[in-house]
LUMKOLFI-331371 format. One record per atom (N, C-alpha, C): residue in three letters; x, y, z; atom name. Coordinates in steps of 0.2 Angstrom, whole numbers. Layout:
REM residues N
@rest->ALA, xx->X, yy->Y, zz->Z, atom->CA
...
//
This chain:
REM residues 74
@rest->UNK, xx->23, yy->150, zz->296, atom->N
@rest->UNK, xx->17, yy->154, zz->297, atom->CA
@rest->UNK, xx->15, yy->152, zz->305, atom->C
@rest->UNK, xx->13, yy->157, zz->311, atom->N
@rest->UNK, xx->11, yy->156, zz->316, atom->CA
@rest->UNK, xx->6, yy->152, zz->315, atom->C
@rest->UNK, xx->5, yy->147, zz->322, atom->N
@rest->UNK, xx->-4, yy->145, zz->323, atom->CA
@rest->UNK, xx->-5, yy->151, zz->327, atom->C
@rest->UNK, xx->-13, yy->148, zz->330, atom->N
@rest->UNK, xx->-17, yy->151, zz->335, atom->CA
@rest->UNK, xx->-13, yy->153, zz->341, atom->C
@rest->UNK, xx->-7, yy->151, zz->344, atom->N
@rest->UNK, xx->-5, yy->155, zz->350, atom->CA
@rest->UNK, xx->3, yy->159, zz->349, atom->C
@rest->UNK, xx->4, yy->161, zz->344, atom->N
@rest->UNK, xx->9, yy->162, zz->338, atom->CA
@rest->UNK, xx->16, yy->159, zz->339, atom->C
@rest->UNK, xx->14, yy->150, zz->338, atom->N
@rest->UNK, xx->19, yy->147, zz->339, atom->CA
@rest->UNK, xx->21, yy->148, zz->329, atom->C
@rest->UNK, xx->27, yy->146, zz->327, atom->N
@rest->UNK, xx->27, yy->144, zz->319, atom->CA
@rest->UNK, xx->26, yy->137, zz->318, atom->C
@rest->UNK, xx->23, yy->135, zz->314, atom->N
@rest->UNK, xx->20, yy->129, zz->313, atom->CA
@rest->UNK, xx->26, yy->126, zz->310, atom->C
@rest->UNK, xx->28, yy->122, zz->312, atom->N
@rest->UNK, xx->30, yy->115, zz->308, atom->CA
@rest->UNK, xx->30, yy->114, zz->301, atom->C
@rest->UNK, xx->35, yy->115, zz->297, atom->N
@rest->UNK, xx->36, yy->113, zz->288, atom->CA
@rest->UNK, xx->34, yy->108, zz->288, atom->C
@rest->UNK, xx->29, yy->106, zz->284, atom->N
@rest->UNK, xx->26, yy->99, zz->282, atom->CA
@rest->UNK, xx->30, yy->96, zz->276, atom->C
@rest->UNK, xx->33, yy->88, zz->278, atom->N
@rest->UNK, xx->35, yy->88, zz->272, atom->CA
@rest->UNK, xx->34, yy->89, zz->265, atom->C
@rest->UNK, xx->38, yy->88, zz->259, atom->N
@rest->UNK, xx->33, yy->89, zz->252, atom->CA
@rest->UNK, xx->30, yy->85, zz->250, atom->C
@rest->UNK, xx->29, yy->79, zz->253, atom->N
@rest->UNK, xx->24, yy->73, zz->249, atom->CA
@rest->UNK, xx->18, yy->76, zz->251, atom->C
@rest->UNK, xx->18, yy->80, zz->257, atom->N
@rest->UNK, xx->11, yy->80, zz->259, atom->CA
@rest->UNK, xx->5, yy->86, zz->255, atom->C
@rest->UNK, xx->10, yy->90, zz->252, atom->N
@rest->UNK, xx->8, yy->94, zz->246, atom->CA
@rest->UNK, xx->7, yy->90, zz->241, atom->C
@rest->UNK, xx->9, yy->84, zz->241, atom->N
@rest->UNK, xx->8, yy->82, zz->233, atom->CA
@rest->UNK, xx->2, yy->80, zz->232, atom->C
@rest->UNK, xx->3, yy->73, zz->239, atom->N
@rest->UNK, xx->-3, yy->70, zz->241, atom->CA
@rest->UNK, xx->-10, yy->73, zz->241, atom->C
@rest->UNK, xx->-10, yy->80, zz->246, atom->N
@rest->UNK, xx->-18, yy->84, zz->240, atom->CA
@rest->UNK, xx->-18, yy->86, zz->235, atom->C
@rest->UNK, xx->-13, yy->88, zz->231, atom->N
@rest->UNK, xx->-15, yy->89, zz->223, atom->CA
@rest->UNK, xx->-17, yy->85, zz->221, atom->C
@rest->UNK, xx->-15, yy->77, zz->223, atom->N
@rest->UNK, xx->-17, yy->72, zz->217, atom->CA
@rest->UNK, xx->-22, yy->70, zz->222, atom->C
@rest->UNK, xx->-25, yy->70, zz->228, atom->N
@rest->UNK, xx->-30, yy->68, zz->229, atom->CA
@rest->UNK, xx->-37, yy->75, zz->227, atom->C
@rest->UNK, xx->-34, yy->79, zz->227, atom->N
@rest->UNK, xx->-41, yy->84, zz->223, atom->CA
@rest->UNK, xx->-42, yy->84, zz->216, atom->C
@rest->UNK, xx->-38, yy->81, zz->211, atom->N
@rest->UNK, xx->-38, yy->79, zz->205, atom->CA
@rest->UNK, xx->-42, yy->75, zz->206, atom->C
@rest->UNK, xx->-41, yy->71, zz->210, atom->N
@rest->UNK, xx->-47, yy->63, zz->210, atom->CA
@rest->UNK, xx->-51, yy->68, zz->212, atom->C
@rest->UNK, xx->-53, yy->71, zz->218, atom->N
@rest->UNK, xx->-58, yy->73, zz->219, atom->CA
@rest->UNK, xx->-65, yy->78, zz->215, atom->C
@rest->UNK, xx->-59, yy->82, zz->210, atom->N
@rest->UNK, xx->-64, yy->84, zz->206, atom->CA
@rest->UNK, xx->-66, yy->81, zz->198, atom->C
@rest->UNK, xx->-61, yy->73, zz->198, atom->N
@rest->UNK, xx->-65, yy->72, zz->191, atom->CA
@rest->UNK, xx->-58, yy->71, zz->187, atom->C
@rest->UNK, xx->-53, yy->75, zz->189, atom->N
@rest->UNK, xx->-48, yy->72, zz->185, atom->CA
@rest->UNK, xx->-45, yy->66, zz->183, atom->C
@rest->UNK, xx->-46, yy->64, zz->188, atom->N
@rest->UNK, xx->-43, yy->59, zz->186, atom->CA
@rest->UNK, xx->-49, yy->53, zz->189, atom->C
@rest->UNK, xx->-52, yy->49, zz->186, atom->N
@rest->UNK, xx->-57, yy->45, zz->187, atom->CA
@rest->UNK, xx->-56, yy->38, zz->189, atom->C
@rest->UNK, xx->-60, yy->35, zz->194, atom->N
@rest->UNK, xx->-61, yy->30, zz->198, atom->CA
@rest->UNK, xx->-59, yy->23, zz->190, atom->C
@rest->UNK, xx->-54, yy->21, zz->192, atom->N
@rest->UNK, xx->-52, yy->14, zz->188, atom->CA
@rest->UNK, xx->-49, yy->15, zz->183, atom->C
@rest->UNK, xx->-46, yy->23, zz->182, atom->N
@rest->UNK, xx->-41, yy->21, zz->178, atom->CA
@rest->UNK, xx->-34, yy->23, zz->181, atom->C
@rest->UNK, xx->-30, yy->21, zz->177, atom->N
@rest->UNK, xx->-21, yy->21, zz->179, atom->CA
@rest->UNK, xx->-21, yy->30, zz->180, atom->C
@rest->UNK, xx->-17, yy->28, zz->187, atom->N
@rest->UNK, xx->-12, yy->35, zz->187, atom->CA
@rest->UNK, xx->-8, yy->37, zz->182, atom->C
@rest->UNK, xx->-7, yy->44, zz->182, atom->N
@rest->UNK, xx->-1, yy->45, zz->178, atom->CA
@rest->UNK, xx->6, yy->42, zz->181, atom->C
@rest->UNK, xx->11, yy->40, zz->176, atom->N
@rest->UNK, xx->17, yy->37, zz->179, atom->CA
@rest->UNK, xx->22, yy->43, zz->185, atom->C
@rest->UNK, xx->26, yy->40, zz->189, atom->N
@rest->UNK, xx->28, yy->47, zz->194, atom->CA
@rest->UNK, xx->33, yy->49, zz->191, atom->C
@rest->UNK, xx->35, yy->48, zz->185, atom->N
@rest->UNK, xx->40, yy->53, zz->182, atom->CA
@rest->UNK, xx->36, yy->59, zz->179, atom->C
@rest->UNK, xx->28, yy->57, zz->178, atom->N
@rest->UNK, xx->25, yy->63, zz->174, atom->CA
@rest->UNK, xx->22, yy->68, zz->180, atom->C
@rest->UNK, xx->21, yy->66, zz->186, atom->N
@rest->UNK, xx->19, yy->67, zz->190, atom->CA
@rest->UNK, xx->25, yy->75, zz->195, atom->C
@rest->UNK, xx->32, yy->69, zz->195, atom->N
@rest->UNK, xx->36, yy->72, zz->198, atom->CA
@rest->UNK, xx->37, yy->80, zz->193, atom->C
@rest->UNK, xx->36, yy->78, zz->185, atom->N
@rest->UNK, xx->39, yy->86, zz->181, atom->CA
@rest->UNK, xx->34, yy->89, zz->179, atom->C
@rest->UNK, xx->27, yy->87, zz->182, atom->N
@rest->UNK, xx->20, yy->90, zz->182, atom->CA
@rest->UNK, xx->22, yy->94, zz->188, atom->C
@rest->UNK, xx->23, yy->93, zz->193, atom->N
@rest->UNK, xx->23, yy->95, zz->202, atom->CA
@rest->UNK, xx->30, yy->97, zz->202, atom->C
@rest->UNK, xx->35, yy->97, zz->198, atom->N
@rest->UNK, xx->42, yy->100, zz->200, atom->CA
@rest->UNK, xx->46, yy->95, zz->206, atom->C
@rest->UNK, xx->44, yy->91, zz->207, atom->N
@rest->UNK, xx->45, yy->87, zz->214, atom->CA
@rest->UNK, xx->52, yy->80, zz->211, atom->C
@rest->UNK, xx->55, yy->76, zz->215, atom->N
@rest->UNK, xx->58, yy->69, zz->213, atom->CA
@rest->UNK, xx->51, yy->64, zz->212, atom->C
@rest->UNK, xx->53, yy->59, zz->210, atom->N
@rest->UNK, xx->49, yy->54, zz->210, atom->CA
@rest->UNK, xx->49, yy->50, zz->217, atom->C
@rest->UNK, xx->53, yy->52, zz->221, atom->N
@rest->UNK, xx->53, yy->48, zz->228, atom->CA
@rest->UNK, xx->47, yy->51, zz->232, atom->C
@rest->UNK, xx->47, yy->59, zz->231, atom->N
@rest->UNK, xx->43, yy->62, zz->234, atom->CA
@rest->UNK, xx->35, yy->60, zz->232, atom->C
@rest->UNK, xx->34, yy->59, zz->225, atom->N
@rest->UNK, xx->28, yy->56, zz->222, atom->CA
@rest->UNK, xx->26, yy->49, zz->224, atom->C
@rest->UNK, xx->31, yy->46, zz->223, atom->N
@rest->UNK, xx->30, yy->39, zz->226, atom->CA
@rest->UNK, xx->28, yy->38, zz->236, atom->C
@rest->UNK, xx->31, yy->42, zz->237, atom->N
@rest->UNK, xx->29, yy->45, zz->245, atom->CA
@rest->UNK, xx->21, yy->44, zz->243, atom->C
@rest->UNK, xx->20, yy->51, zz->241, atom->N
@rest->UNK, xx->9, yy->52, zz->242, atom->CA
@rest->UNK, xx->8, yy->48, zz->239, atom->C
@rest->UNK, xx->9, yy->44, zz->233, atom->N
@rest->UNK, xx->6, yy->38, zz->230, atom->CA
@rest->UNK, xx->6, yy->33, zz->238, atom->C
@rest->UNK, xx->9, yy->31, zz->242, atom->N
@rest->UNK, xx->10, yy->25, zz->245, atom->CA
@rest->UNK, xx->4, yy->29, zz->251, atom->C
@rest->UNK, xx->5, yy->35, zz->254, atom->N
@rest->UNK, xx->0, yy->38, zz->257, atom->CA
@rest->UNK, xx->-7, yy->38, zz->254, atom->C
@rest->UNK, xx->-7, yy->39, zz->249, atom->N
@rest->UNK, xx->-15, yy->38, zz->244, atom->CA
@rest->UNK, xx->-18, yy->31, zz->245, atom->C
@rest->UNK, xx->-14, yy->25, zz->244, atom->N
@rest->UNK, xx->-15, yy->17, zz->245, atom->CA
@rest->UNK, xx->-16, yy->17, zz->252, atom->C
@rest->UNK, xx->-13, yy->20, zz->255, atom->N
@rest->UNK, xx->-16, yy->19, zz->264, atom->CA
@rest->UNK, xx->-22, yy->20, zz->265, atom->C
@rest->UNK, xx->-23, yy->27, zz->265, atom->N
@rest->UNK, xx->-29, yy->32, zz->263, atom->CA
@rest->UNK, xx->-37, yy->27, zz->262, atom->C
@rest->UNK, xx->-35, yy->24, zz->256, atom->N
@rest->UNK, xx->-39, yy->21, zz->253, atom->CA
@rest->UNK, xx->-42, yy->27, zz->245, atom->C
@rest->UNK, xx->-41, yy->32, zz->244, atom->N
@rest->UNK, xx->-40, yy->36, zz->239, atom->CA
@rest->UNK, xx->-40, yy->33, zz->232, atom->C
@rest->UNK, xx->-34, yy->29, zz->233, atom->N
@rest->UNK, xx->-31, yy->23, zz->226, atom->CA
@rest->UNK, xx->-31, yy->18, zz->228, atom->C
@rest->UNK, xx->-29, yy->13, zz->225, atom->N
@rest->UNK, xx->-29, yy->7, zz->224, atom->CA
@rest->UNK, xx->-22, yy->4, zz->220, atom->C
@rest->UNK, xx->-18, yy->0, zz->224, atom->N
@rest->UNK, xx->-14, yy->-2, zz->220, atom->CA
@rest->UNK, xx->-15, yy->-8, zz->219, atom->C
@rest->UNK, xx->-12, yy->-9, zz->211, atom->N
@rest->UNK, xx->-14, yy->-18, zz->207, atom->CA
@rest->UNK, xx->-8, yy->-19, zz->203, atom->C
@rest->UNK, xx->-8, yy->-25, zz->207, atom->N
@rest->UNK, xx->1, yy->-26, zz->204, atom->CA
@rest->UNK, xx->2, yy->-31, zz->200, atom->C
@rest->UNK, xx->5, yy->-30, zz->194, atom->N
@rest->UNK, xx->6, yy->-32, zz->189, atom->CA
@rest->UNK, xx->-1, yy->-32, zz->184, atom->C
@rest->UNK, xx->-5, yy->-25, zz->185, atom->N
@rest->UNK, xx->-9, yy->-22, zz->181, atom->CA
@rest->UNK, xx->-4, yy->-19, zz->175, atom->C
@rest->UNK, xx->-9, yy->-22, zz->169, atom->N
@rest->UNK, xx->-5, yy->-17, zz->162, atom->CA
@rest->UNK, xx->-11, yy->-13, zz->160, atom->C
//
């Protein structure tokens, strides 16, 4: 898809699709503040995606500040 001076934009990687699906789930309520993500294997055949690629936006999400990760949370 061109920009503004009809260069073609640059393919964004796929995590960064992922990355806003699962950050507008958060953002509309699907998924709610304090509880566990879905696992990235349900994630990846929810999204059609590998689990690397999910684990990608997850890592971006924790940057972000979006998620929270707590290790050795059950």
């Amino acid at each position: 898809m061109p920009d503004g001076l009809g260069v073609p934009a640059a393919p964004q990687p796929r995590f960064h699709s992922v990355f806003r699906d699962i950050a507008t789930r958060i953002e509309r309520g699907e998924l709610a503040a304090g509880d566990r993500l879905p696992s990235e294997r349900w994630f990846g055949d929810d999204l059609g995606v590998s689990r690397t690629t999910v684990r990608r936006a997850i890592e971006e999400l924790v940057a972000t500040g979006l998620v929270e990760a707590r290790s050795g949370a059950t």
